[in-house]
C-alpha positions, 0 to 999 in steps of 0.5 A: 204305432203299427206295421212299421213297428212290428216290422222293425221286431221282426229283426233277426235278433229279436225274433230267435231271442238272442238280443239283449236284455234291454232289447226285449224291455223295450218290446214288450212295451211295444207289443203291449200297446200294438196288441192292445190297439190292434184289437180295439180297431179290429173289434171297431171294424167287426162292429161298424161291419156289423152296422152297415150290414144289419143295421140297414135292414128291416125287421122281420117281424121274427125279432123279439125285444131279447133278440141279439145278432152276431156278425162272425168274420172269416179273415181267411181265404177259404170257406170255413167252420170253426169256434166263435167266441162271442163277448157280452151276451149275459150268462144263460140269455141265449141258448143256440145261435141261427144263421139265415137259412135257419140252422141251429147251433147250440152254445156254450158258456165259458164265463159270465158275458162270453159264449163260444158255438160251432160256426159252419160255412164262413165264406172266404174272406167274408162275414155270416150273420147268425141271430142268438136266441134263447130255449124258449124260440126254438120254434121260430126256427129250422132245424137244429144243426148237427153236432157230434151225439150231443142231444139238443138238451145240452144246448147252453150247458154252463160248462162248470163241472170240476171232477175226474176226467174219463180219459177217453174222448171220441168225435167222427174223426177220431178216437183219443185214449189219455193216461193220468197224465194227459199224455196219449196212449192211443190214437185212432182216425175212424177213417181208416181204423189206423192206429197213429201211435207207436205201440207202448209209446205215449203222446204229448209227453212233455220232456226237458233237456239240460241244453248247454251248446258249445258255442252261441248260448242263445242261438244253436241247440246242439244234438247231444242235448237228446243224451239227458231227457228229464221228466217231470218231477210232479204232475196233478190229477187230470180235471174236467174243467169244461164239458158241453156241446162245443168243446170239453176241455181237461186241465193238468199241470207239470213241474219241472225243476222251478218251472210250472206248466199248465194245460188245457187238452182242448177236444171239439165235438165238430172239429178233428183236431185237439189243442194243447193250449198250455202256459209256462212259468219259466224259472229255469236256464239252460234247460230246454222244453219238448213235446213229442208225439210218436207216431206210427206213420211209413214215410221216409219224407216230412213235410214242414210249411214255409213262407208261401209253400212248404218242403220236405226233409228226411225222417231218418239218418242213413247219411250224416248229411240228414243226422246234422239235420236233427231240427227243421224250421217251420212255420204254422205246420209239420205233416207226416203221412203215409198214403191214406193216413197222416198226422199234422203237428200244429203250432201258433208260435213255435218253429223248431221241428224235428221227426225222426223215425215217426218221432215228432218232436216240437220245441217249445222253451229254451233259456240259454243265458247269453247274451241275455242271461235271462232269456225265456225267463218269465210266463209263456203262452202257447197252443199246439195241437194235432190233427190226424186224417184220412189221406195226405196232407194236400187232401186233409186240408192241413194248411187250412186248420193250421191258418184256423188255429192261428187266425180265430173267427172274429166276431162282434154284436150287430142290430137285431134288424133284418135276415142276415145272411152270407157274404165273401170279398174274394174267394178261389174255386181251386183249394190249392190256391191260397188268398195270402193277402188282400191290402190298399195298392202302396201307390192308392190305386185299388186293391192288392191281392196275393195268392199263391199255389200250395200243393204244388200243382198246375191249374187254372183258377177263378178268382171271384170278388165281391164287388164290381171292378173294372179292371185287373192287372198282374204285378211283380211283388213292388207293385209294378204292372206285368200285364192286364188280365181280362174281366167280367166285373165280378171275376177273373181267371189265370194260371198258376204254377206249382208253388207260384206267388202271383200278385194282382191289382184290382180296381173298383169300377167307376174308380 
């Protein structure tokens, strides 16, 4: 079971939620057994990777018997740094990972065999290597890396540490001020100093709505449902449930009616954004689910992201043409910024947008009744986070930490042999351009690789491999050849246009 049937469950039905019953008892099965066996074969990949790449090597003669090697895999076409969980690494044997050059970086432990670190320099599709190692060989090592204040004595932390939340939390790119209930009441990029609230108004505030459209229960949201806001009837102490040199995390709950919704607020040392990573036990129909996040942002435009690029639409209603626009669909992100100063909404999941006014606005559940009379009924999973910045959306690299939050590093134990080190298999020297894909040709022949331009801007780029070819050639989206492209072995260079897919067959010299 694989990609036909994950394809056949993007059904237009299914994906909104507005199948039958049945219909969704016979996903669930599906995806039960496709997730489970998707992450069998990608932990399989991760380690046979790790064996053909450390364990080929010679020891160092550095190694101790306690030694273990991580290899930390970045599926995306973009060099990154990012959180690494790395699983079966015994609670307290390791105290900081180090890649090749000798940089430390230290860990946190989050349950009894796993531990999370802060990865920097992940090459574009491509893997790093970092050695784990405990307090004591420090020695045997360069300098320790940066991370965010945080002294070097912390490293390993254990991360228990249940107690009253401070409401404040500050990294190099902001300044985030949180009231009892978790929601925001200030937010500063240091940047620039600018406060991204509206002034008496909160963030992550979570709000209902009684959501009774006048027809297709299960398809429309009406624009009246804004007239009946509810809040939660009961919200819980905020509690420090994690602190350490990676990430701290404070957890809260709200009820509403005869529904729960847990959080975890994320905050990392070495990133710019916070998670909302949350969990919902639905009970309630006809009631649907917001996060608002006011923000105090001149723009008359929005940007949402879209398949291959993204568009923009009106923040404010001076025509009736942009009030009946009260929701947008979007995939990964929605941006609004100034110049100078943005904010990003990000999400793994949820596609329904509104910004109003500097008001942004994400939906979250909605359980109309028909024609499945128990829609969203039942445990929700879902992140959504915010990431302010310095400058527009094309300068921040907002698609980049949208992909981040949807595509996590991927990791696996390797051989304690050999230095390590860096390797990438396809990478762009321009940042406008996006790897979206690199898959077998249908037909056998080489590779298939997609890359499409994203801030619309016209450039030459190069292309870089990681192995030697011999040949490429541009394709349509079936795969046909439209003309062959000049190559050094390595790489090769083109032109793209604003928002353009361009599509390439690449063959293995001697193939």
């Amino acid at each position: 079971m694989g990609w036909d049937i994950i394809l056949l469950n993007r059904f237009h039905d299914i994906i909104p939620g507005s199948a039958i019953g049945p219909v969704y008892d016979q996903t669930d099965r599906e995806y039960e057994v496709i997730l489970k066996s998707g992450a069998e074969t990608a932990l399989h990949l991760a380690e046979d990777l790790g064996d053909r790449i450390c364990g080929q090597g010679k020891d160092t003669g550095r190694e101790k018997p306690g030694d273990r090697k991580v290899i930390v895999i970045n599926t995306q076409g973009y060099e990154r740094e990012d959180t690494v969980t790395v699983s079966g690494v015994a609670r307290g044997e390791t105290a900081f990972a180090c890649d090749c050059l000798g940089h430390r970086f230290p860990v946190q432990y989050t349950g009894e065999d796993t531990l999370i670190f802060h990865a920097k320099g992940i090459p574009s599709c491509g893997c790093a290597v970092y050695s784990l190692m405990g307090a004591e060989d420090s020695g045997r090592s360069g300098p320790a890396a940066e991370h965010s204040g945080y002294a070097a004595e912390h490293s390993g932390y254990a991360a228990e540490c249940p107690g009253p939340w401070s409401g404040f939390f500050e990294n190099d790119w902001y300044r985030a001020e949180f009231n009892d209930k978790m929601e925001l009441v200030s937010l500063v990029e240091k940047g620039t100093g600018g406060q991204l609230l509206k002034e008496g108004r909160v963030g992550n505030q979570l709000l209902t709505f009684e959501d009774r459209p006048m027809n297709w229960d299960n398809w429309d949201v009406d624009m009246y449902y804004q007239r009946k806001p509810y809040h939660a009837e009961l919200v819980t102490a905020p509690v420090l449930k994690e602190w350490g040199p990676v990430r701290t995390v404070v957890s809260i709950s709200h009820r509403f009616a005869g529904s729960l919704v847990e959080q975890d607020i994320v905050f990392y040392p070495n990133l710019p954004r916070i998670d909302f990573v949350t969990r919902a036990d639905w009970r309630d129909h006809h009631v649907l689910l917001r996060v608002y996040f006011p923000a105090q942002i001149n723009a008359a435009k929005a940007t949402y992201e879209i398949q291959f690029g993204n568009v923009e639409r009106e923040t404010t209603s001076n025509h009736s043409w942009d009030t009946a626009k009260f929701e947008v669909c979007a995939h990964k992100w929605a941006d609004l910024s100034e110049n100078g100063l943005g904010l990003s909404l990000l999400n793994d999941c949820k596609y329904g947008h509104s910004i109003r006014d500097g008001e942004m606005g994400l939906t979250l559940i909605k359980s109309g009744t028909y024609p499945n009379e128990n829609a969203d009924i039942g445990i929700h999973e879902f992140t959504y986070s915010i990431y302010p910045h310095k400058g527009r959306w094309q300068e921040a690299r907002t698609v980049e930490m949208a992909y981040g939050l949807n595509s996590p590093l991927v990791s696996a134990l390797a051989p304690a042999k050999g230095p390590g080190g860096f390797w990438s298999k396809v990478s762009v020297d321009q940042p406008c351009c996006f790897v979206e894909m690199m898959k077998k040709a249908e037909d056998g022949n080489g590779y298939i690789l997609r890359i499409y331009e994203n801030r619309n801007t016209r450039t030459s780029m190069t292309v870089n491999l990681g192995f030697e070819i011999s040949h490429v050639e541009e394709c349509d989206l079936l795969e046909r050849t439209l003309r062959s492209i000049e190559t050094d072995g390595h790489r090769f260079k083109d032109f793209i246009k604003p928002y353009e897919i361009k599509t390439y067959r690449v063959s293995h010299a001697g193939v």
